[in-house]
Structure formats: structure tokens, C-alpha cells
C-alpha positions in Angstrom: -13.1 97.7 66.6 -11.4 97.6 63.2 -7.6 97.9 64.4 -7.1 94.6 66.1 -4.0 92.1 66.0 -4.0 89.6 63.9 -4.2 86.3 65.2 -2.0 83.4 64.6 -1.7 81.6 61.7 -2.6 78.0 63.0 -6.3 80.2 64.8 -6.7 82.0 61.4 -6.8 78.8 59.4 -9.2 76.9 62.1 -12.0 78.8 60.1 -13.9 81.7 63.1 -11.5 84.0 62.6 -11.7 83.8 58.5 -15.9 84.3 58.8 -14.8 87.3 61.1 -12.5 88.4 58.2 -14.6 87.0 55.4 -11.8 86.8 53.4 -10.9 84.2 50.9 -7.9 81.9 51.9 -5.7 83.3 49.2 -5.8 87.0 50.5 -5.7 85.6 54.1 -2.3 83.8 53.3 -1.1 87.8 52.0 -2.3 89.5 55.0 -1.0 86.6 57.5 2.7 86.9 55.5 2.4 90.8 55.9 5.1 92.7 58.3 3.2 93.7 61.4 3.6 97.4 62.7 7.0 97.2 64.7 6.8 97.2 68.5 9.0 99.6 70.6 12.3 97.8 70.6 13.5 99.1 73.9 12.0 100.9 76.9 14.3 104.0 75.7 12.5 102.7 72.5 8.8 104.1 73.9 8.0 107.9 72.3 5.0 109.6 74.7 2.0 110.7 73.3 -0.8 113.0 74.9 -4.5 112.8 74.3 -7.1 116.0 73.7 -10.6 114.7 74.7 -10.6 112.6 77.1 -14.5 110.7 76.7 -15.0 107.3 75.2 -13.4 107.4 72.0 -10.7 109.2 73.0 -10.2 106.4 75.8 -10.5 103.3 72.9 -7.5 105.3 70.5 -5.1 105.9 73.6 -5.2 102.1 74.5 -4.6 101.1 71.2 -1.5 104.0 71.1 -0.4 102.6 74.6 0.6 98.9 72.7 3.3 101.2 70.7 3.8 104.2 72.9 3.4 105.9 76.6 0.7 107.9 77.4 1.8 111.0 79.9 -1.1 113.7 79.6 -4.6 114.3 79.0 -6.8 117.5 78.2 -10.4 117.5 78.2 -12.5 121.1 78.8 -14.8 118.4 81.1 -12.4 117.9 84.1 -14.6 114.9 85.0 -13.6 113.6 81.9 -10.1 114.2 82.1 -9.7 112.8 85.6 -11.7 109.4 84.3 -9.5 109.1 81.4 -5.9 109.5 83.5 -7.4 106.9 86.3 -8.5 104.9 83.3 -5.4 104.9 80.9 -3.2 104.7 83.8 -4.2 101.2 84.2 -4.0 100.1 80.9 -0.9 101.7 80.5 0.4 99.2 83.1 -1.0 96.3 81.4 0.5 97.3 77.9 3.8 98.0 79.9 3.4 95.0 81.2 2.5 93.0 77.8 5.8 94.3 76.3 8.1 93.7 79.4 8.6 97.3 79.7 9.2 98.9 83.3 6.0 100.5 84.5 5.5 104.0 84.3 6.7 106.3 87.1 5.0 109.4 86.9 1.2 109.8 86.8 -0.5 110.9 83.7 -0.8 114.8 84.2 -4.2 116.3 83.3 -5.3 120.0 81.6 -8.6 121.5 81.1 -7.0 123.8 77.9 -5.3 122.2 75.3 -3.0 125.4 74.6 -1.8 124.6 78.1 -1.0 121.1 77.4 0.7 121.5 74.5 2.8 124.7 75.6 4.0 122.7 78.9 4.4 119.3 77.3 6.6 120.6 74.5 9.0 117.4 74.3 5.9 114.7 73.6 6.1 114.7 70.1 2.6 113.3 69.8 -1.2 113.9 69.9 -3.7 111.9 70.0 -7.4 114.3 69.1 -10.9 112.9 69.9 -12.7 116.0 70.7 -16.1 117.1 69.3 -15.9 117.2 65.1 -16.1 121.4 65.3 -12.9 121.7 67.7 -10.5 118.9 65.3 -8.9 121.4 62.7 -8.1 123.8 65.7 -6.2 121.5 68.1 -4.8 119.6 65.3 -3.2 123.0 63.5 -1.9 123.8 66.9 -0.5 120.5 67.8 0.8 120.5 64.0 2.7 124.3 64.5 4.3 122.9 67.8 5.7 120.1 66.0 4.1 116.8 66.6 2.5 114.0 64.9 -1.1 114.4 65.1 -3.4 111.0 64.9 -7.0 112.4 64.6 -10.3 111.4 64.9 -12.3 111.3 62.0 -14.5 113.6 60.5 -11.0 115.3 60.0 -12.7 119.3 59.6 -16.2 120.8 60.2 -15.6 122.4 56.8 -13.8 121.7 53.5 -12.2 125.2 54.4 -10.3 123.9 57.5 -9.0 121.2 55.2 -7.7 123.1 52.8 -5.8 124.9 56.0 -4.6 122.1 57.6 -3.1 120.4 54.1 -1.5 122.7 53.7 0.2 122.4 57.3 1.1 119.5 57.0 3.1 120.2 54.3 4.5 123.5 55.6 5.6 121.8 59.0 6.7 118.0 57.5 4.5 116.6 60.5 2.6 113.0 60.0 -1.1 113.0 60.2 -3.4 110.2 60.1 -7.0 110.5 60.1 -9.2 107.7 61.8 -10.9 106.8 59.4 -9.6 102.9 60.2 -11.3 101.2 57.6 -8.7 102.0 55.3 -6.7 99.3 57.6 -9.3 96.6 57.2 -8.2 93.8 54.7 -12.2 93.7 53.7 -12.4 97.0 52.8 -8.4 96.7 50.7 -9.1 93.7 48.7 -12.8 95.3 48.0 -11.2 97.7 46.4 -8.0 96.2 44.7 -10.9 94.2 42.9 -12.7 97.2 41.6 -9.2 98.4 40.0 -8.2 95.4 38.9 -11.9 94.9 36.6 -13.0 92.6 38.6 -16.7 94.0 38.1 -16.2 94.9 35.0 -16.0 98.9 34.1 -17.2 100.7 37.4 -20.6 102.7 36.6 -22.1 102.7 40.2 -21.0 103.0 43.7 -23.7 103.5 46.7 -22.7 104.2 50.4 -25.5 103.3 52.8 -25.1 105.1 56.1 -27.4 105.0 59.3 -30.4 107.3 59.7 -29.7 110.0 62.1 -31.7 110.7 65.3 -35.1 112.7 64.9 -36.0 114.1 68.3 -36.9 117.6 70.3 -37.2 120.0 71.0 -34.8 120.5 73.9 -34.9 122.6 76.9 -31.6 124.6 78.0 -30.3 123.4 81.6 -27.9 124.7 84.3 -24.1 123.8 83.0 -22.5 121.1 84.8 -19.6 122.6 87.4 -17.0 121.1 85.9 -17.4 121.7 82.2 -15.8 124.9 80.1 -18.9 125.5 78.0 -18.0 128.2 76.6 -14.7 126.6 75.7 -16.5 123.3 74.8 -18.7 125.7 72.4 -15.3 127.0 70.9 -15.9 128.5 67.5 -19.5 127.5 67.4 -22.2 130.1 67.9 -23.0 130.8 71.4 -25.6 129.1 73.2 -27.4 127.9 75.9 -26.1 124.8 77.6 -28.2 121.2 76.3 -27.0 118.0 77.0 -28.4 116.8 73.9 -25.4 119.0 72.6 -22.6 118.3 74.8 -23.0 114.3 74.8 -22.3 112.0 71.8 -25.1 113.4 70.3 -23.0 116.4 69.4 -23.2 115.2 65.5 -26.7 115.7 64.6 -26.2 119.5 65.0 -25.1 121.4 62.3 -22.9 123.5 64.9 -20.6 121.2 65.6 -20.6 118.1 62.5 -23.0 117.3 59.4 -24.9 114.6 61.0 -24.7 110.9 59.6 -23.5 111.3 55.9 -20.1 113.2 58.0 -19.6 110.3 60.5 -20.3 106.7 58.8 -20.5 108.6 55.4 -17.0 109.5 56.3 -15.7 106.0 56.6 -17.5 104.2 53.3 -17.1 108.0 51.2 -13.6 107.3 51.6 -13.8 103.5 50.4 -16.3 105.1 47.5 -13.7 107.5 46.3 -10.6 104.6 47.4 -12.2 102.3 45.0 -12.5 104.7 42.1 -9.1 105.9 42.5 -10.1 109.2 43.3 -9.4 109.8 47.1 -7.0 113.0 45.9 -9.8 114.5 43.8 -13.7 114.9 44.1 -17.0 114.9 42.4 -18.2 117.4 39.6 -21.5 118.0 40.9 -23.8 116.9 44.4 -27.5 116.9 44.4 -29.3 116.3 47.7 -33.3 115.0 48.7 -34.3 115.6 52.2 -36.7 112.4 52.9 -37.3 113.2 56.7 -37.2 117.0 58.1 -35.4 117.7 61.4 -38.0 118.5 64.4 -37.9 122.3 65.0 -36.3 122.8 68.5 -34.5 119.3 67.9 -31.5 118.3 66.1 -30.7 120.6 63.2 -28.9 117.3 60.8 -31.2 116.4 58.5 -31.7 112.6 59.8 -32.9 110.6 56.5 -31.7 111.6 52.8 -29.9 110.5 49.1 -27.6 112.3 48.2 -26.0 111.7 44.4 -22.5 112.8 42.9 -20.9 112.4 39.5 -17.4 112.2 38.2 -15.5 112.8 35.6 -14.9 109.0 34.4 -19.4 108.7 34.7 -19.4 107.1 37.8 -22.6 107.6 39.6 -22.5 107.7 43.3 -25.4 107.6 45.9 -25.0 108.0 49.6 -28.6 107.1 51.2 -29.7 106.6 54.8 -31.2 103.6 55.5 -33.6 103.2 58.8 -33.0 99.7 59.3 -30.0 99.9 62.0 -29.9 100.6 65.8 -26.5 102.4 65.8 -28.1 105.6 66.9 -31.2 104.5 68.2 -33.9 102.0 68.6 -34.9 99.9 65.5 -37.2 101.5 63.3 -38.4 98.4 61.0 -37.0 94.9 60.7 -33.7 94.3 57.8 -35.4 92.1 54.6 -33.8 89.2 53.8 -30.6 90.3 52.0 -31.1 94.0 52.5 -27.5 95.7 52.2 -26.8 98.2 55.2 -24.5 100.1 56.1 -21.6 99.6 54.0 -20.7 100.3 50.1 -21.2 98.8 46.9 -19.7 98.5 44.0 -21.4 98.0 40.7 -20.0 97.3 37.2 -20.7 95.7 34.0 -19.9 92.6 35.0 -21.2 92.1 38.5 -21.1 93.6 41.9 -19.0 93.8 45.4 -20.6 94.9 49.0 -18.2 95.7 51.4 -19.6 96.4 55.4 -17.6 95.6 58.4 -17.3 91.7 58.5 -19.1 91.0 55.2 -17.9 90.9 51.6 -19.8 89.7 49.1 -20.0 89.5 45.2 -22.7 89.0 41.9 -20.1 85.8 41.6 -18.3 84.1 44.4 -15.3 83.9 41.7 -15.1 87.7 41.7 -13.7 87.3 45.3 -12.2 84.0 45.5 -9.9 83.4 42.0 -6.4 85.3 43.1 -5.5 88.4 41.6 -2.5 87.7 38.4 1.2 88.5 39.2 1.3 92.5 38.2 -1.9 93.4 39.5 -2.7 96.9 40.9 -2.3 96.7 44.7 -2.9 99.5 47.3 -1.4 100.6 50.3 -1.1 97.9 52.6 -2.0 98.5 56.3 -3.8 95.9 58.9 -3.2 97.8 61.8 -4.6 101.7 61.7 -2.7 102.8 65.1 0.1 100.5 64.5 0.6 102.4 60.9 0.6 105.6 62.3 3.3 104.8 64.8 5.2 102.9 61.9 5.2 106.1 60.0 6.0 108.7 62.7 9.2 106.2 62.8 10.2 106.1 59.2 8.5 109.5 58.1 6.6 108.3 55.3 3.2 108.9 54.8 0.1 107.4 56.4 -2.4 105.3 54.9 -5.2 107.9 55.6 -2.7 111.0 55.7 -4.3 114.9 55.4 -5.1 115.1 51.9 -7.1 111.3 52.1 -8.6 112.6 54.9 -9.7 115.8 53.5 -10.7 114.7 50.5 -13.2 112.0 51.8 -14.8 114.5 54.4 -15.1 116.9 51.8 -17.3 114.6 49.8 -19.2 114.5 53.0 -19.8 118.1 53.4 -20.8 118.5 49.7 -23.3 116.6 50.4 -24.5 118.8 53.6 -24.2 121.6 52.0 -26.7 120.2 49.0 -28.9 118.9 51.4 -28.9 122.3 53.5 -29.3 124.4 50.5 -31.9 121.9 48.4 -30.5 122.2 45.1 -28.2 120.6 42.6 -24.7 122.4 42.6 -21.4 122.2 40.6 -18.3 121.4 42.2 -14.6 121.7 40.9 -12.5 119.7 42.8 -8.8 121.4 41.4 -9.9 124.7 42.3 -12.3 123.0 45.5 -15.0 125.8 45.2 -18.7 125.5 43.9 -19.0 126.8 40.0 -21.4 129.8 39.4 -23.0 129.5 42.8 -21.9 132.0 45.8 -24.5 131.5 48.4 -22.8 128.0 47.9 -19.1 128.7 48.2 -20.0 131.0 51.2 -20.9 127.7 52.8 -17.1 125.9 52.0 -16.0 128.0 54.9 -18.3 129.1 58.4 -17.7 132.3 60.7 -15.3 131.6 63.6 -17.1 132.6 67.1 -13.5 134.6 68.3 -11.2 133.9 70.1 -11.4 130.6 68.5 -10.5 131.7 64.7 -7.8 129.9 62.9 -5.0 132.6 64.9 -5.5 130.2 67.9 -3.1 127.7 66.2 -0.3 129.9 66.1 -0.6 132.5 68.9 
């Protein structure tokens, strides 16, 4: 997990937790003097929050939102999942009451099958926590967002750059916080990566390469009797109707075009957002995506296209490549051994005057001084956040804005789905990211936006 407490400053300096970091001690010393999100001050002190999707990842968010607030309901269109996660969270909702000295709750977490119920009965918790399937996000999120809470979601953010356009533009309209998940954005590694990219430290940028995880290749898939106490239709939502797989339903969900984009739209979405962080372009976008399919999907099988490159271009001549790599066992078993220094999962940047690689627990550089000299009084320094829940919680307080707020979010995924959309259509296309719409190409822009199965069309987050 990326959002964890910091540990003291007497265990940073004894030297596991700086490997676990891999930070030099100069930018340790910053993070360790940095402000920590501010606990509740008071019981009366603890706001409420209520979780839609109630599986494993929704589970790991609400216990990291239970060190700040108090979880009181769950939704989940799998009632098996929604019990779990109540029996669950209630106990470590004791433990975190019990952590801060706060009187244990009283009531029992409450529990709904439809999140329109939830949120219509629960009208005074003024937050949601969202980890449903990727294709259900923008829907429960615009609701939640109309009703007037502060939305933490999982990321991808949207299924389409559409929906993001949609729910920017709620945000604004209703004044609401949203932070996306994408947490590596509160990982000092991933900061400091990219504080030395704008402060020259390689030189003037020229390359940037995201290395994601291959995506499963497997089928075909037989439909089979849907389990009593799942919605599927509901579950489906405004995905085309079909027969009931558990291939589809389970974590797997991702490597069908239905419901997510596959690989380059889940990891791709955390180290796209570090590519476009690092150029200083995470309000803006490419100028043109061109996609190879290496591996084809298995007909019958998942739709995603499991191994590919995709490359963008910007404006300022930056190249960027986002490529699979096989050698991972994130989604799978091992296809081939790592060689000796092979970079994985993770993003590099390359300059004229070296290179930085950036993955979860490594940093690295052409020239260990590239990473170890200080940066000067007056340098350019970003948005500081070591704690991605405790931010969020921080900023529903003060009202600013997030370190991954709706446009960040939005943004970053919709690097993600350009690339999709390339890869889907197997041609190079060109992308204006002012007016976000493809130039000259209309089979392309059709694809910005998808047909909502009803009732499940953008009037569900207002009716």
C-alpha cells in the first residue's frame, strides 16, 4: 500500500525504512519535518462516510478512511459482499476508535444493495467512499456529487474521456472535493521524481516511458447460472447486456472492454499520471496517440488487448511510450524471468543529461548525484502530500483542492483511453486536448463517448 504513516524519526534514520523509501537523506529530512494530515480532534470531531462497493478494495480505502473518519453504511449490488464488508469494517472501525481514544461506535454499519437508496436515506453523511467496477464510477460519483458530498474514488476515475468531461464539470457546478486514487501522487518517490525532472535535473526532457503489466490472455468463457445474491443486471449497469461469467464479475472485470480498457487504464493510470506530472502537463494532453497490438485477445476470452506500445507526442517534443512488459506476476503467473536490470513497471524519465526510473520502492538515476545533491533555495516544488486518504480528509476540512482532484484525474485517464481507443481502432490519430476531441477523425470521436444501456444514462445522477 502506498498511503501508510510515516514512521518515526529515530526508525526512519536507522536505515529499513529509507531502502523502503529509497529516498536520499536530504528529502527524507523534508518529508519527516512535513505536517501530517490532522487527526479528528474530538469524537464530535469524526464526520461519517459511506462506501459503494463493498469487495477488496473497497474494504483496504474504508480502513484507511476509518483512521480519520466513521464508517456508517455500505452498498454493494452483491449482498454477500456488502454483509462481509459491514462485519469486516465494523471491527476495524473499533480498533481505529480505539487507536484514537474515541468512544466506540453504537450503531451497526447499515447495508444497501442500490446505491440511489443509500445515498437518498443517508442524506446527512457527507461522504463517499466509490470502489465499484471502473464502468459504474462516473455514475455513483455524479450522484454522490448532486447530493452534496465529497466523493474519494477509485481510480480509473471514468470508462470514457466523455464522463470526465461530465463530472469536471460537477465538480465545479456543486463546489464538492473529489480525489481520485490514484495514490502515487502521495508517494515521496514518485514527488521528488518529478520535482527533479522540473527542476533540469536530467537535462531538457525528450523521453518519458511508462511500463505497465501485460494483461491476462485467456478463454473463451462459458456463461453460468447468476449467483442468488448478486443484481446482475444492476452489476451490468450501462454496459451491454449479457450473460452472466465470472470471469466478468470478479477482479477480472478490467480486461473487458465493457467495463475498463484493460492494463494501460489500471497501472497505466497511476505512472500516465506521473508521465504527464513530470512534464507539467497533468491539465492538458497529447497532440497525437498511435497504438501496436503485439498480442491479440483470444476470441470468446477477454476483449483488452493484453500486450502493446502505445506512443504520444506533445507540444514541447516530448516522446512518450507506454508498453506492456511480460515480466511481472501481478495478473498472472510469470511468463519469462526479469534480466538483470530490466526496468518494470514504473516510469522513466530521459533527458539530455541523464535519466530517472521511478517504480514503487525504487528510484534510480544515470548519476547517483541527480538524486542525492539537494535541490537550491527557489526551486520548483509540487504539491506536497504523504498521506493520499489523509489528504483527502485534510481537504474536505479546509476546502481546498486535492492532490489528485477531478481535472488531475481526468486528465491522466484520458491519456489512458487515447491510448485504447488507438489500439482498438489500429491507427495513428490526432488529438486536441483544449477542445478534447480527435482532429479530422469521426469514427474516432464517436469513441470519446459509449451508448448508455438505459436506465443507467447520465439522468440517473440527478433523478
Amino acid at each position: 500500500m502506498l498511503n501508510r504513516t510515516l514512521p518515526s524519526r529515530r526508525s526512519m534514520l536507522k536505515g529499513a525504512a529509507f531502502a523502503a523509501f529509497a529516498l536520499p537523506t536530504w528529502y527524507l529530512e523534508e518529508v519527516l519535518a512535513q505536517d501530517a494530515p490532522a487527526a479528528p480532534k474530538s469524537p464530535n470531531d469524526v464526520p461519517t462516510f459511506m462506501l459503494v462497493g463493498g469487495g477488496g478494495r473497497g474494504r483496504a480505502i474504508a480502513r484507511e478512511a476509518q483512521r480519520f473518519a466513521r464508517l456508517v453504511a455500505v452498498c454493494d449490488v452483491d449482498a454477500r459482499h456488502a454483509e462481509g464488508a459491514a462485519v469486516e469494517l465494523a471491527q476495524s472501525q473499533r480498533e481505529a476508535d480505539a487507536k484514537a481514544g474515541r468512544s466506540p461506535a453504537s450503531e451497526k454499519i447499515r447495508q444497501y444493495q442500490d446505491f440511489r437508496m443509500m445515498i437518498e436515506a443517508e442524506k446527512n453523511v457527507p461522504i463517499q467512499l466509490t470502489a465499484t467496477p471502473d464502468h459504474w464510477h462516473t455514475l455513483v460519483n455524479l450522484r454522490a456529487l448532486h447530493a452534496g458530498k465529497d466523493v474519494y474514488s477509485e481510480k480509473p476515475l471514468t470508462l470514457t474521456i466523455d464522463e470526465g468531461k461530465h463530472l469536471v464539470a460537477t465538480v465545479k457546478q456543486t463546489g464538492r472535493v473529489l480525489q481520485t486514487g490514484s495514490q502515487q501522487r502521495s508517494d515521496p518517490q514518485f514527488r521528488l521524481a518529478c520535482e527533479l525532472v522540473h527542476n533540469g535535473r536530467v537535462g531538457k526532457l525528450q523521453k518519458v516511458t511508462t511500463i505497465v503489466p501485460a494483461g491476462l490472455r485467456e478463454g473463451p468463457f462459458q456463461p453460468q447460472p447468476v449467483p442468488k445474491q448478486l443484481d446482475w443486471d444492476m452489476w451490468l449497469g450501462q454496459a451491454p447486456k449479457v450473460e452472466y461469467m465470472a470471469e466478468r464479475a470478479g477482479p477480472t472485470f478490467r480486461f473487458f472492454y465493457d467495463y475498463s480498457g484493460g492494463t494501460i487504464t489500471d497501472w497505466g493510470a497511476h505512472h500516465n499520471d506521473i508521465a504527464l506530472w513530470g512534464m507539467g502537463l497533468d491539465r492538458s494532453g497529447p497532440t497525437s496517440v498511435e497504438a501496436r497490438r503485439l498480442v491479440e485477445p483470444i476470441a470468446g476470452g477477454y476483449t483488452t488487448v493484453p500486450e502493446y506500445e502505445v506512443t504520444y507526442t506533445y507540444d514541447n517534443g516530448v516522446v512518450h511510450t507506454c508498453r506492456t512488459t511480460t515480466a511481472d506476476t501481478i495478473y498472472g503467473a510469470e511468463r519469462r524471468k526479469t534480466e538483470p536490470g530490466e526496468r518494470r513497471n514504473g516510469v522513466v524519465f530521459e533527458g539530455t543529461d541523464g535519466w530517472i526510473y521511478v517504480r514503487r520502492g525504487v528510484l534510480e538515476a544515470s548519476n547517483p548525484s541527480i538524486i542525492k545533491d539537494p535541490l537550491p533555495p527557489g526551486a520548483k516544488r509540487l504539491y506536497t502530500s504523504n498521506d493520499h486518504m489523509g489528504n483527502f480528509f485534510e481537504c474536505v476540512r479546509t476546502r481546498k483542492a486535492p492532490v489528485a482532484e477531478a481535472e488531475i484525474g481526468h486528465r491522466s485517464v484520458s491519456v489512458c483511453h487515447l491510448g485504447a481507443i488507438s489500439t482498438r481502432l489500429g491507427r495513428k490519430l490526432q488529438w486536441d486536448p483544449q477542445k478534447e476531441q480527435f482532429v479530422g477523425d469521426d469514427e474516432a470521436n464517436r469513441m470519446v463517448a459509449r451508448e448508455q444501456r438505459k436506465p443507467w444514462t447520465y439522468d440517473v445522477a440527478t433523478a
